[in-house]
N, C-alpha and C positions, 0 to 999 in steps of 0.2 A: 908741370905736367897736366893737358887737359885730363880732366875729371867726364866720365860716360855716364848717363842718367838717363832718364825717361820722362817724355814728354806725355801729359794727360790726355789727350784725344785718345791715345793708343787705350788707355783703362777706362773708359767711355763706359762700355756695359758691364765691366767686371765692379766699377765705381756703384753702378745702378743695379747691379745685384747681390752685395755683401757690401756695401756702402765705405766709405773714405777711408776709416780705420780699418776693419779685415784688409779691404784691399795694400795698404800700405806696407801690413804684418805679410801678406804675399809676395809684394813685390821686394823688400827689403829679405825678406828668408831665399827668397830666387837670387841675389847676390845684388839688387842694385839700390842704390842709398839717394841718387838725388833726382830731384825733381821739379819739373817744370812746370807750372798751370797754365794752363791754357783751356778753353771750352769748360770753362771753372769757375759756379761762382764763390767768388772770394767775403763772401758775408762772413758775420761775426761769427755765427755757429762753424762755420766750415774753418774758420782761422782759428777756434779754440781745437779743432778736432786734430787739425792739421798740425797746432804745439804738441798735443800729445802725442801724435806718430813720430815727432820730432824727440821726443825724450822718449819714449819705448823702444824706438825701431833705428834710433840713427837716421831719419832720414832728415835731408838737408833739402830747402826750398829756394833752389839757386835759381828761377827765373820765375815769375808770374807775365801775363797779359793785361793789355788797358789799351781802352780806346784813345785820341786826342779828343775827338768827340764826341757825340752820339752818331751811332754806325746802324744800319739794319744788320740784321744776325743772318745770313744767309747761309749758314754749314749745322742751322739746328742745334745749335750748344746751347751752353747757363748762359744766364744774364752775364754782360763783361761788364765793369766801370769803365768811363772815361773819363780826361782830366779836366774838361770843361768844369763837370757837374760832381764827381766826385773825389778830387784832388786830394785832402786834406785826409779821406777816409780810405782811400788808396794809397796814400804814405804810411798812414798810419799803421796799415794792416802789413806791407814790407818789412814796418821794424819790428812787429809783433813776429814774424816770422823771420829775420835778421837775414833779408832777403836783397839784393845791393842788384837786380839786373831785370829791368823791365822792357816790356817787347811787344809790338802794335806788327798786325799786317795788314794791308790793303787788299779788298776784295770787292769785286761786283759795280766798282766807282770806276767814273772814267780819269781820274785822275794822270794814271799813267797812259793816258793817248794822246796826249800832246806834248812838247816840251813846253811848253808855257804852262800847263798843267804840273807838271812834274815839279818847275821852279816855284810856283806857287805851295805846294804841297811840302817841298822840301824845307820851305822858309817856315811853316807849320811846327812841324818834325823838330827841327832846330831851335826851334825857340823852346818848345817844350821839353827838349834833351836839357836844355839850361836851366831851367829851372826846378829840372827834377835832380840833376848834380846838385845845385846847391843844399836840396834834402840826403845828399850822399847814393843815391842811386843813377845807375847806367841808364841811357834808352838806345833800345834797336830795332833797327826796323827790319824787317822779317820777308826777303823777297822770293818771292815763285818764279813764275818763267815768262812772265809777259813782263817783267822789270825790265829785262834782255831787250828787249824790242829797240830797233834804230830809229833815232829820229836827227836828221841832217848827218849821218853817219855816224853818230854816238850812243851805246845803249845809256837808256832809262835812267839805270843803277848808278854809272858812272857821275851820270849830270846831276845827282842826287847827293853823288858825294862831293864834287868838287865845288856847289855852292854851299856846301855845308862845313862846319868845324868842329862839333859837338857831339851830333848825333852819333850813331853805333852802328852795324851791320850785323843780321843772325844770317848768316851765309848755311842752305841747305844743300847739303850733296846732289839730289833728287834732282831738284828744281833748276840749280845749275845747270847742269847734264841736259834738263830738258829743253834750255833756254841757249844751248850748245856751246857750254863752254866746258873747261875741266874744271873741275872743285879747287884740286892743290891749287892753279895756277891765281884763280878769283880770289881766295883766302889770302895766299900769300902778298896776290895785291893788294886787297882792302883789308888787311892785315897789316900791314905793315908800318901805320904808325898809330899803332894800338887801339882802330878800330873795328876791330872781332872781337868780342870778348864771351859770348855765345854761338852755336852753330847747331844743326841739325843734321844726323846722320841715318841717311836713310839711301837704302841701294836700288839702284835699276837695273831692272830682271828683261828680260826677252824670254818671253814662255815657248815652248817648241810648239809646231802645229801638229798636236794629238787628234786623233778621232774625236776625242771628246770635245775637244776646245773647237775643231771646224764643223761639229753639229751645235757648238753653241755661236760660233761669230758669223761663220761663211753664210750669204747668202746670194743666190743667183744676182737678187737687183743690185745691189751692194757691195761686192765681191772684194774690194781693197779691203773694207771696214776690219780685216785682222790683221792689216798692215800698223793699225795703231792699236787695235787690243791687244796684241802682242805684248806690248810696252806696258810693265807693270812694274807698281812698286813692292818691296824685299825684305827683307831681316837683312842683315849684312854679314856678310858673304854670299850672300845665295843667287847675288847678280852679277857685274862685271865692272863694277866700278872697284875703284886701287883704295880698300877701305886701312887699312896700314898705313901707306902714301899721304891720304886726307886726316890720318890723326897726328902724322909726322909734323906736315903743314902744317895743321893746329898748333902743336907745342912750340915750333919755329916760331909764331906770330905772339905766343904767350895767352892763346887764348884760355880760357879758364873752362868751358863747359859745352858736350856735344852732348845734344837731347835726341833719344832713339822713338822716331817716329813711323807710321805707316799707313797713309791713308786709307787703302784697300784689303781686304784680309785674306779673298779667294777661298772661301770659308774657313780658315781658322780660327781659333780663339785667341783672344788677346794673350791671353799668358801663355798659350802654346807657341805663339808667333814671338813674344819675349822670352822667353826661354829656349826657344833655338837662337835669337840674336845675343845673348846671354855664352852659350856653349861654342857658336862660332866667333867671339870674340874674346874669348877665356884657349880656344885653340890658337888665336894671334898673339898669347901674352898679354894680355889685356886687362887680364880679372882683377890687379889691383888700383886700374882706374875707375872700378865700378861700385 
């Protein structure tokens, strides 16, 4: 049965205003136990902090982040390690926190614009999937929506996986959807010989055109531009994606763990925005994969 958790980006300022431990004793008393890092830096102070939320609070550190190399940080987060330069203290700190699922995404690189790109990238990926198995941890790579993109009539993702045999896939709801595919269908296929073993669940909304929203998007020179602010990300339920459906899929592939994310908050708070995705998936029967 996939296990429901929460990814860190989403505790970004609740982290930076009651810091790691309150935060964890919040998140965990809201009903949810595991947890993802990401936008985290994983130094030795933050992994002793982080055993102790682990033994007070029940919480469980089913995924962190790592670069393969050094990356520019383009989304403003903590410092990331990568395995070039800190291998051995990125192993280290998994088993300190008995953490078995590590997970990279590409951004701002032109990697995925070519297939020759992609092949190059993926032979990367693969290599470093094998040598972090030998340490007993997963990798997966972590795709958005420009993965999707066709090159000689095949997306990105595909050509990603079929010269690979190690690596892992974190399959996100959002990202899919906006890369035009359906989640169930993607999961099930790159699921299907036990590479999902992590995922992201996160819903796409269509916000109505209120007065408020056409004095904020509409403008005479511009006029489509609400054709795509419309398109926003969700708590789940509160968009249109089959969020039942994509955890069914999940369990079908034996995946282990869907991280509840949300890049935009349309001013709310992080815990207000996880505690509505908290109650509408405790209304799907849910509550005790959380």
């Amino acid at each position: 049965m996939v296990k429901i958790g929460v990814n860190t980006p989403l505790l970004k300022e609740t982290i930076q205003e009651f810091g790691i431990y309150e935060t964890m004793r919040k998140v965990s008393e809201m009903g949810y136990h595991y947890m993802e890092l990401s936008q985290f830096d994983l130094n030795r102070e933050n992994v002793q902090i982080l055993k102790r939320c682990m033994a007070d609070f029940g919480i469980e550190i089913a995924a962190v982040s790592v670069d393969i190399e050094p990356m520019k940080d383009l989304l403003g987060g903590n410092p990331k390690m990568n395995l070039q330069e800190n291998y051995e203290e990125f192993v280290e700190a998994c088993r300190e926190l008995n953490c078995r699922h590590a997970r990279t995404f590409l951004y701002g690189t032109s990697e995925f614009g070519t297939e020759e790109g992609i092949l190059g990238y993926a032979g990367k990926f693969d290599a470093a999937a094998r040598k972090l198995k030998e340490d007993g941890i997963d990798y997966s790579y972590h795709a958005h929506n420009f993965e999707f993109a066709k090159h000689r009539g095949k997306i990105g993702l595909r050509i990603m996986r079929d010269v690979t045999d190690t690596m892992k896939f974190e399959i996100c709801s959002y990202w899919v959807q906006a890369g035009g595919f359906c989640t169930e269908d993607i999961l099930r296929e790159f699921g299907r010989d036990g590479r999902v073993s992590i995922c992201h669940l996160k819903d796409y909304r269509i916000a109505p055109l209120t007065d408020d929203f056409l004095k904020r998007y509409y403008t005479p020179e511009h006029p489509r531009r609400i054709l795509t602010e419309v398109v926003q990300f969700a708590e789940a339920g509160e968009g249109n994606l089959n969020i039942p459906g994509m955890i069914a899929a999940a369990d079908e592939i034996g995946a282990e763990y869907m991280f509840l994310e949300q890049d935009y908050l349309y001013g709310r708070s992080e815990l207000e925005v996880l505690q509505t995705d908290y109650e509408n998936l405790c209304a799907m029967g849910m509550r005790e994969r959380m």
